[in-house]
C-alpha positions in Angstrom: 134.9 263.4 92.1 135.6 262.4 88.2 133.5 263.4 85.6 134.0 261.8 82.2 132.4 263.1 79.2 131.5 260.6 76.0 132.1 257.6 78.8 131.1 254.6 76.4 132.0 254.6 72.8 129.8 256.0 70.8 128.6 252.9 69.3 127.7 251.3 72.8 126.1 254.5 73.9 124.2 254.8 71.2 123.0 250.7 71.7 122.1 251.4 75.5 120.0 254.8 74.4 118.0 253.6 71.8 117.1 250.3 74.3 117.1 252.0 77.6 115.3 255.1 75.9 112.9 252.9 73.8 109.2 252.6 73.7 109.6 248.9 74.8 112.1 248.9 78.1 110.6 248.5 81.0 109.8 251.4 83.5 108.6 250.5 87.0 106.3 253.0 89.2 107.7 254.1 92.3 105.6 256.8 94.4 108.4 257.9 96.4 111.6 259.1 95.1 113.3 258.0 98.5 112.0 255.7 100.7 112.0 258.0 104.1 110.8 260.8 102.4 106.8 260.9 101.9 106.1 263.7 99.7 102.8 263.4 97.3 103.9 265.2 94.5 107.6 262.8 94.5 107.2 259.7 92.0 109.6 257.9 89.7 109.9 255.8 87.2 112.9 252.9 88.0 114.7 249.6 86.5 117.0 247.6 88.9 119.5 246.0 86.5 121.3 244.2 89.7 121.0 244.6 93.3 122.4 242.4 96.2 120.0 243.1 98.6 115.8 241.4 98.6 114.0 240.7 96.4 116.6 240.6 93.7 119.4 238.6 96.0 122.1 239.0 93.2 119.8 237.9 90.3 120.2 240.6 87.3 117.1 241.8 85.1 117.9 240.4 81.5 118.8 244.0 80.7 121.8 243.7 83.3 123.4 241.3 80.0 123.4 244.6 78.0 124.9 246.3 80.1 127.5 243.6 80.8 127.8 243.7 76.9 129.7 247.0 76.7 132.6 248.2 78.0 131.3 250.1 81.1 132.3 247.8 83.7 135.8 247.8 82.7 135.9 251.1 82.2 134.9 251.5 85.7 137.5 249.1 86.7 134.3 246.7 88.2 133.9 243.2 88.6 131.0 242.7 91.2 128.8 245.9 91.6 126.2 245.8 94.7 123.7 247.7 92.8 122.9 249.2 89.4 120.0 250.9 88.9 118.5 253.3 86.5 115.7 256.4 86.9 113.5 258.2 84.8 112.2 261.5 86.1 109.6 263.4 84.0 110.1 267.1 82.9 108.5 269.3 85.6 107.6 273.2 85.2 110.3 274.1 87.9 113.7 272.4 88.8 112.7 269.7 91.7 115.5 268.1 93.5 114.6 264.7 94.9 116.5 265.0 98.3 119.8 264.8 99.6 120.4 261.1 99.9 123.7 258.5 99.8 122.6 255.7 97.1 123.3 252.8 99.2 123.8 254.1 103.5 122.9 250.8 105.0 126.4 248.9 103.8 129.8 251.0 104.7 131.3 248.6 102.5 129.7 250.6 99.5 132.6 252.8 98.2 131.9 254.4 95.2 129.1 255.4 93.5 128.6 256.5 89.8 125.6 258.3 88.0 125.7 257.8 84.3 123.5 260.2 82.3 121.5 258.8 79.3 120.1 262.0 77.5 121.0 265.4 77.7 118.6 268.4 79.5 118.6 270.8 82.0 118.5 268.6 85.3 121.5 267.8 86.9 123.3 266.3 90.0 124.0 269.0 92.9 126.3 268.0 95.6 125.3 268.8 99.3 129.1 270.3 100.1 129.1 271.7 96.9 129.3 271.1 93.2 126.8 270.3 90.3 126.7 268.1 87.2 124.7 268.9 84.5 122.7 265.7 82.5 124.8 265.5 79.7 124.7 262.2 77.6 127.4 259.1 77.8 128.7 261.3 80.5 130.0 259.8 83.9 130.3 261.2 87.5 132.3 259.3 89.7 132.2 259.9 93.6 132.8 258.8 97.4 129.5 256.7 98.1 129.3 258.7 101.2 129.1 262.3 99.5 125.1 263.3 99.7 124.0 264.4 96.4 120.6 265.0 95.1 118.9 265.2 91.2 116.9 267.7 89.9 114.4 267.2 87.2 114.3 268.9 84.3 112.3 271.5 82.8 113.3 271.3 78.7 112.9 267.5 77.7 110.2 265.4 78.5 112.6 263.1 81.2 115.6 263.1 82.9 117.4 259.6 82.9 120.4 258.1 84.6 121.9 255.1 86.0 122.8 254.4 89.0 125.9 251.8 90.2 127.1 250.9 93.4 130.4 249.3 94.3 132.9 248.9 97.4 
């Protein structure tokens, strides 16, 4: 595991917060926070930037250009990514971790995975053989795609944002 604080230069991060954390970008509902896991009080809010897989088939939201703007693909040392997605969890009265999960478990050609925090607060990533990252913003966490890790909302902003990307 790598974690690298102030990831994108400050100029860059502060373009993807003020779009990405603006009144105007587009959240989608989700009721579940993962798919095999049907708990009534789990929801999230999502963007897919880029995904591989139906319905998106390789075809990028216009926000995927943004992100293709700065330097964080070749930072990461990425052409081709299989997925890139961001989520927006809402502050909760106690620390709720969404469930030990791998982002993408269906292809072993998925590699690496990378959580990218967008705004500081009190959530964080926890690691199921141990280790935890707190939400810190422009700040990167690179791991083995096949580590299971889980988020936790936070409980002193009103959401907890990251993104997501997926590689071999």
């Amino acid at each position: 595991m790598k974690i690298i604080d102030n990831f994108l230069p400050n100029y860059q991060f502060k373009q993807i917060e003020s779009i990405f954390l603006g009144d105007m970008f587009p959240w989608y509902w989700n009721d579940k926070i993962l798919a095999e896991k049907d708990n009534p009080k789990d929801y999230q809010l999502t963007h897919v930037f880029f995904d591989v897989r139906p319905p998106w088939n390789g075809k990028g939201s216009k926000y995927y250009e943004v992100l293709k703007d700065t330097s964080c693909f070749s930072l990461l040392g990425v052409n081709r990514f299989s997925r890139i997605k961001a989520n927006l969890n809402p502050r909760t009265i106690l620390h709720n971790g969404g469930g030990w999960h791998l982002d993408y478990e269906f292809d072993p050609n998925i590699k690496n995975t990378a959580v990218y925090y967008l705004n500081t607060c009190n959530g964080y990533t926890k690691f199921k053989k141990g280790g935890k990252v707190k939400s810190v913003a422009n700040r990167m966490v690179i791991f083995d795609s096949q580590l299971y890790h889980q988020g936790y909302t936070c409980t002193d902003q009103k959401r907890r944002v990251v993104m997501n990307f997926n590689w071999g």
